[in-house]
MARLO-940035 format. One record per residue (C-alpha): chain; x, z, y; residue number from 1; residue in one letter. Coordinates in steps of 0.1 Angstrom, whole numbers, plus 2048, in hexadecimal, padded with zeros to 3 digits. Layout:
A_X_Z_Y_NUM_A $
...
***
This chain:
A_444_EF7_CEC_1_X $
A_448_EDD_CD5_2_X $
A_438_EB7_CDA_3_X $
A_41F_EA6_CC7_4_X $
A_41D_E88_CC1_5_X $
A_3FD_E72_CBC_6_X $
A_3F6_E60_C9C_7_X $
A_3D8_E44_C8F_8_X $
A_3BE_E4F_C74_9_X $
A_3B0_E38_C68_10_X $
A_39D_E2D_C89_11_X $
A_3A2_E51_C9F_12_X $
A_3C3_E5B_CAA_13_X $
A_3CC_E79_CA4_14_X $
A_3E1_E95_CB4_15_X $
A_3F0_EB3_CA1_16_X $
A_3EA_ED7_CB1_17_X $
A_40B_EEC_CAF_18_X $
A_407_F0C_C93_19_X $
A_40E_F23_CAA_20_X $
A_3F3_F1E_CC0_21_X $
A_3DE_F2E_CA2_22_X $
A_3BE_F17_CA4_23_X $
A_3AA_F17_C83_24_X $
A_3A1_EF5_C6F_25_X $
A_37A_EED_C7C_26_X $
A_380_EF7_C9F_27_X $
A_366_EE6_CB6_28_X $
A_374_ED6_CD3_29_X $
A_36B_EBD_CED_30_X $
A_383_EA7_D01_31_X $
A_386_EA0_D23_32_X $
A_397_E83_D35_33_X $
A_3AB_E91_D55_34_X $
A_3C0_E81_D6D_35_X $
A_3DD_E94_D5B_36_X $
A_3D7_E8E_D3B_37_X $
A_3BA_E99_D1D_38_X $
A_3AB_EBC_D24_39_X $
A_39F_EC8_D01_40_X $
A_37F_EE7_D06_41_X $
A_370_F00_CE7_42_X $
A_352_EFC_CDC_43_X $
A_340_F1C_CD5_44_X $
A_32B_F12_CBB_45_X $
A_30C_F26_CBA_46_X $
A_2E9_F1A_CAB_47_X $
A_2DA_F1D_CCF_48_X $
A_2DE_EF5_CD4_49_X $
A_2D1_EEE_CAD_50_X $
A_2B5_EDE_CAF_51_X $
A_2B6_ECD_C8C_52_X $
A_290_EDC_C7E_53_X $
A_283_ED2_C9F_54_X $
A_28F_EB3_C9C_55_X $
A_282_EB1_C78_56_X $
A_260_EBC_C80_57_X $
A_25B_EA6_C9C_58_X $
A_266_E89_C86_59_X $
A_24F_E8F_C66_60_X $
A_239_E98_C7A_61_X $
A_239_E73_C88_62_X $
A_237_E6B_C65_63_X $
A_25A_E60_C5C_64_X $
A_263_E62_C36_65_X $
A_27F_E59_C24_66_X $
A_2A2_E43_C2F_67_X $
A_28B_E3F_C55_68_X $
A_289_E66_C55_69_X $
A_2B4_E68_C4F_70_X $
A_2B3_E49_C6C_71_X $
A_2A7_E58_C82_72_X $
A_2B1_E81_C7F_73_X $
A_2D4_E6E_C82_74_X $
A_2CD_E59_CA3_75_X $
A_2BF_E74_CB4_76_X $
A_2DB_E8F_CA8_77_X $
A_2F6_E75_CB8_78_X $
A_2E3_E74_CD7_79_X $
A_2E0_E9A_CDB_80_X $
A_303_EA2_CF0_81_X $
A_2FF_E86_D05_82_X $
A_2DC_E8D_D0B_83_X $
A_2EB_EB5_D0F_84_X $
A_30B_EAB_D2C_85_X $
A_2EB_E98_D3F_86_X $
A_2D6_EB0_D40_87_X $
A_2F3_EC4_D4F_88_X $
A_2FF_EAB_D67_89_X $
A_2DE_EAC_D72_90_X $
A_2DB_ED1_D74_91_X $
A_2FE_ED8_D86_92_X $
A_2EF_EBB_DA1_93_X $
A_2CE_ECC_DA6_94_X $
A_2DC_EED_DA6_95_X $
A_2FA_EDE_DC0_96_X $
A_2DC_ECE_DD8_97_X $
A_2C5_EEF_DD8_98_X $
A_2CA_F0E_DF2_99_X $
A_2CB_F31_DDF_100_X $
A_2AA_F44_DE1_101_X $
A_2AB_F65_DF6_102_X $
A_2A5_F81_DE6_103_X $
A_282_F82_DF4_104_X $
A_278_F60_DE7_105_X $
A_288_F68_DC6_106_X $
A_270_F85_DBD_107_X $
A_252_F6C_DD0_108_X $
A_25B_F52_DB4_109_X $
A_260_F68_D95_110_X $
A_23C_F7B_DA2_111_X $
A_247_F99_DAE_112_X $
***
């Protein structure tokens, strides 16, 4: 395999994926900082996280017109994947710190 090597962008630096490795232009990923090195994961990009008219709504329904409406679709929209990896932190902790229903209690708490 060939080597790569990283380059500035105006202020991003930028690292070349090889041809061969046959990933398209637009291809969502997210890094990860390791001990090793920088761990890059797909996004599957699906519109079961878009919340964009529900955001919308909420905000005109608030009353927000104009430049304030852009404002503040655009503050909120940058806060949506942080807001998204706490709300799985918090999950993957809960789930950690809770004993697994029997069988039993699982029917009990669905109501059968």
């Amino acid at each position: 395999m060939d080597t790569t090597k990283a380059r500035k962008q105006g202020n991003s630096i930028m690292l070349t994926v090889p041809k061969d490795f046959h990933i398209k232009a637009g291809t969502v990923v997210k890094p990860h900082l390791t001990s090793e090195g920088i761990f890059y994961e797909f996004v599957k990009q699906d519109d079961f996280f878009d919340f964009d008219e529900e955001i919308l709504k909420d905000l005109v329904a608030q009353g927000l017109t104009g430049q304030e409406l852009v404002n503040k679709f655009s503050y909120i929209k940058r806060g949506l994947p942080k807001a998204m990896d706490k709300l799985i932190q918090e999950t993957e902790e809960e789930v950690k710190n809770t004993k697994p229903l029997t069988k039993e209690e699982a029917a009990r708490e669905i109501g059968l």
